[in-house]
C-alpha positions in Angstrom: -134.2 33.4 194.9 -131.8 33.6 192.0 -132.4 34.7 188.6 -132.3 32.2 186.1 -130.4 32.7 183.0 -131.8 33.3 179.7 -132.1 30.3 177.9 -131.5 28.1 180.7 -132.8 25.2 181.3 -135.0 23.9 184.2 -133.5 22.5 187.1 -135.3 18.9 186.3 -134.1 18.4 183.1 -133.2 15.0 182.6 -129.9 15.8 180.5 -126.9 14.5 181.6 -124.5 16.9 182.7 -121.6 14.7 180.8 -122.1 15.2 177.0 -119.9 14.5 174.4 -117.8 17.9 173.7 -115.7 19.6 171.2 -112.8 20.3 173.1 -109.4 19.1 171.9 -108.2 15.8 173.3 -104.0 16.8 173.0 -104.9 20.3 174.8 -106.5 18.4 178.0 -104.4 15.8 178.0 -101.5 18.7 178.2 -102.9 19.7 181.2 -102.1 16.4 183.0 -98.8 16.7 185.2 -95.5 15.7 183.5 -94.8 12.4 185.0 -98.6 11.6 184.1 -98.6 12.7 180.5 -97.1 9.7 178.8 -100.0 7.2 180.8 -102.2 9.4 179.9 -101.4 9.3 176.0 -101.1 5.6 176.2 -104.3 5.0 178.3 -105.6 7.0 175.0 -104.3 4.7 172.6 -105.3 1.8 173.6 -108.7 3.3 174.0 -108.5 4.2 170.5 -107.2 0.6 169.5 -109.9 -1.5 171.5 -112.4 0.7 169.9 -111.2 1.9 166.1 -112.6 5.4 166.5 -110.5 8.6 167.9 -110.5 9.9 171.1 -113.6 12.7 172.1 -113.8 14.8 175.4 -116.7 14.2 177.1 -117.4 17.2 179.4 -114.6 19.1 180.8 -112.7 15.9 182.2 -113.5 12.9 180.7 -111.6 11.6 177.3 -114.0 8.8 175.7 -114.0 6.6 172.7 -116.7 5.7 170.0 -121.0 5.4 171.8 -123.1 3.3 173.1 -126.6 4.5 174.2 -127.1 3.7 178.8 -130.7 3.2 178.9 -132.2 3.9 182.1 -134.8 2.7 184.2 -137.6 5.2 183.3 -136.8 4.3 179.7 -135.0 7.4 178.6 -131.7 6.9 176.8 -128.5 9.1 176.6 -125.4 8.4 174.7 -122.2 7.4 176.7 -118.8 6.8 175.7 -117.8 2.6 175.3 -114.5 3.5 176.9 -113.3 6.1 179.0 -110.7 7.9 181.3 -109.9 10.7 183.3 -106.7 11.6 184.6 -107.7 12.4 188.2 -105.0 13.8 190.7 -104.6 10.5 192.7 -105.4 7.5 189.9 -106.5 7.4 186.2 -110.3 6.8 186.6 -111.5 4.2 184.1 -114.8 4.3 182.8 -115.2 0.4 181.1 -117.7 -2.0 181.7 -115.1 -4.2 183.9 -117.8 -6.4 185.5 -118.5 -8.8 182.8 -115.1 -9.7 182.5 -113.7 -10.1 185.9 -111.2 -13.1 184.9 -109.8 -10.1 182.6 -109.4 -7.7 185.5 -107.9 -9.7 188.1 -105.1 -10.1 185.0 -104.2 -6.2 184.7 -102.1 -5.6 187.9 -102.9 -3.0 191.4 -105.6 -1.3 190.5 -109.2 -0.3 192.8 -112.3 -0.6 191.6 -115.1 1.7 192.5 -118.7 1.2 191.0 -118.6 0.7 187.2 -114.6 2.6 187.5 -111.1 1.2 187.3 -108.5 3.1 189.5 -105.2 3.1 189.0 -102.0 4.8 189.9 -99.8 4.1 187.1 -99.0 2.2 184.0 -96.3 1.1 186.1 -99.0 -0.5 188.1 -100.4 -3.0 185.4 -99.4 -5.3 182.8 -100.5 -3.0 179.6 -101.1 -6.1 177.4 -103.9 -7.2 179.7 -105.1 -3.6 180.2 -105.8 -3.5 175.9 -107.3 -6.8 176.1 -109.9 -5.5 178.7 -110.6 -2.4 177.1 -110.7 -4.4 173.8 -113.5 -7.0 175.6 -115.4 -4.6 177.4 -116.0 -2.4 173.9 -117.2 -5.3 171.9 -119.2 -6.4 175.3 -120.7 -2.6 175.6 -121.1 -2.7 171.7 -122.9 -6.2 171.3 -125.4 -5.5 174.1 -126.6 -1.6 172.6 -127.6 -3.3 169.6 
């Protein structure tokens, strides 16, 4: 049996293992392969548009905009990000509430979706202008229901 660490907490802790972090945005996002960078940076701004509020890393590999609290079925609550991305090796992985506006995602170009996530490839892939106005919808959307 290993030794635990000092101070650590107990394996049934019911913290999320995604909380929001200080670690700079620009530094991560630097990370991202060259021909990725720029989508990467724009899948940010518009982020940061749809929601008014700057960009936050959320664990080591997720870049998120502005709160809302999940609330889960035993009742406990943990703060989440409204919008969020990470740029995975094979598609940008975006965390949005896509399912209550479907007519909105059929809109945005190639994409897969995967549970509550968005994959896609490339800017290339989508129309950008219907990519904001989802991110845009699903923040108020995410926003109006937390209240």
């Amino acid at each position: 049996m290993a030794a635990k660490k000092p101070g650590a907490k107990p394996s049934s802790s019911k913290e999320p293992k995604t909380q929001l972090s200080s670690a700079s945005v620009p530094a991560f996002l630097a990370k991202a392969a060259a021909d990725r960078l720029a989508d990467a940076k724009a899948i940010v701004a518009m982020m940061e548009k749809a929601t008014g509020k700057r960009a936050a890393m959320w664990g080591d590999a997720i870049v998120g905009c502005d709160t809302y609290a999940v609330k889960y079925a035993d009742g406990r609550e943990s703060p989440w990000p409204l919008v969020a991305m990470s740029p995975r090796k094979g598609a940008f992985v975006l965390y949005i509430g896509w399912r209550k506006h479907a007519d909105l995602l059929k809109k945005i170009g190639k994409h897969k979706t995967s549970g509550g996530c968005i994959h896609i490839k490339s800017l290339a892939d989508v129309d950008p202008a219907a990519l904001q106005t989802l991110f845009t919808a699903a923040a108020k959307s995410r926003k109006a229901a937390a209240r």
